[in-house]
C-alpha positions as CSV (number, residue, x, y, z in Angstrom):
1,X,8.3,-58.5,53.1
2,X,6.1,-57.7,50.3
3,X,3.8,-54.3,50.3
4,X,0.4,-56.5,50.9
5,X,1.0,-58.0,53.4
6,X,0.6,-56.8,56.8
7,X,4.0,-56.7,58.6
8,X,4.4,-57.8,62.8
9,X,3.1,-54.7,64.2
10,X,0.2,-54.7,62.0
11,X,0.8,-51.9,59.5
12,X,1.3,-52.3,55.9
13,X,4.6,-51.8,54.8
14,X,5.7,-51.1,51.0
15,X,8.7,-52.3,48.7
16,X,8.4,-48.8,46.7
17,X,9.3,-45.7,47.8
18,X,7.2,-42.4,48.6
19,X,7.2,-39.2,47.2
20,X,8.1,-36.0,49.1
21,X,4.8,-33.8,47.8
22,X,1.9,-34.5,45.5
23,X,3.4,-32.0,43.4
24,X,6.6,-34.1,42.6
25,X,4.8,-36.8,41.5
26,X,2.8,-34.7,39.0
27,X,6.6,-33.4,37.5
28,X,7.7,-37.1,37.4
29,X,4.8,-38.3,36.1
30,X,4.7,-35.4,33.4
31,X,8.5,-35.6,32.5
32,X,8.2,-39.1,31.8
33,X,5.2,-39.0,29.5
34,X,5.8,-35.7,27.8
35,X,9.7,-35.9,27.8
36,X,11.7,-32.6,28.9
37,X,12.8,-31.9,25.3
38,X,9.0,-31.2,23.9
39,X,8.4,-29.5,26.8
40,X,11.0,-26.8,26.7
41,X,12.1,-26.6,23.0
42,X,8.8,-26.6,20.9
43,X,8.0,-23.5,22.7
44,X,10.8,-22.0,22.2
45,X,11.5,-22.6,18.1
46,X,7.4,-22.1,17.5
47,X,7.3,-18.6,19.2
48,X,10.6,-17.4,17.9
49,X,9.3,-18.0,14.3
50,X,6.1,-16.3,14.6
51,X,3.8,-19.1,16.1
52,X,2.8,-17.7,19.8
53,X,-0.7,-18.3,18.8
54,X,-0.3,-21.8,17.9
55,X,1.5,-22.5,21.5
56,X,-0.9,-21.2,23.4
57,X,-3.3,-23.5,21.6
58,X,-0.5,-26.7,21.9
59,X,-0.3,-25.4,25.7
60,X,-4.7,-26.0,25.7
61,X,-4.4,-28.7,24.0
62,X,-1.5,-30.6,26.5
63,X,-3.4,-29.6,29.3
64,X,-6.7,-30.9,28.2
65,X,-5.8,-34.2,26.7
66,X,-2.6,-35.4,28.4
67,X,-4.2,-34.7,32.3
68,X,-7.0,-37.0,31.8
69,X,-4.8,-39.8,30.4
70,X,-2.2,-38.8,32.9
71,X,-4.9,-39.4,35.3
72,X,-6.6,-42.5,33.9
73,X,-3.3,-44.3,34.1
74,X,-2.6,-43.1,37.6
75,X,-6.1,-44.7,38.9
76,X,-5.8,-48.0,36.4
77,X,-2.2,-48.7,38.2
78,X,-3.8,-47.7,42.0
79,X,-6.9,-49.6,41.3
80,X,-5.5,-52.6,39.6
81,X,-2.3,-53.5,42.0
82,X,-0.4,-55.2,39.6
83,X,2.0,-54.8,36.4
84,X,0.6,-52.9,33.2
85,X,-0.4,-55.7,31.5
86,X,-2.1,-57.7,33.7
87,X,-4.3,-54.1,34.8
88,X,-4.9,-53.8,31.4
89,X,-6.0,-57.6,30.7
90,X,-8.3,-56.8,33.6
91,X,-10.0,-54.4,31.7
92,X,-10.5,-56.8,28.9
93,X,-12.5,-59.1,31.2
């Protein structure tokens, strides 16, 4: 049965699975965009050779670029109820 429409007892049912917490969506959702690797090990190599200053600024910067985009896509996807593409032709319209 496909997620729109309504099943026999009269709630909607879905193809795709749910998430256990909001908050494990936020660490997929941020794994997959940022990747694990520039996550741990930029940090790492810039502070042990002298450039705290400049990750606390990357850290700012992360945080106040990649949550609104994280964000935009999140309501583009909810909002448009189909693939990328056609979401994103929709916009075009």
């Amino acid at each position: 049965m496909l997620g729109n429409q309504a099943s026999d007892s009269g709630k909607r049912s879905s193809l795709h699975g749910h998430w256990s917490s909001r908050f494990a969506f936020i660490l997929a959702v941020t794994g997959s965009a940022v990747g694990l690797g520039n996550i741990w090990k930029f940090p790492y190599v810039a502070g042990e050779n002298g450039g705290g200053a400049f990750v606390l600024v990357y850290l700012a910067c992360v945080a106040i670029i990649g949550m609104p985009v994280m964000m935009s896509e999140i309501l583009l996807g909810r909002r448009g109820l189909r693939n990328p593409i056609a979401s994103m032709a929709l916009l075009g319209d």
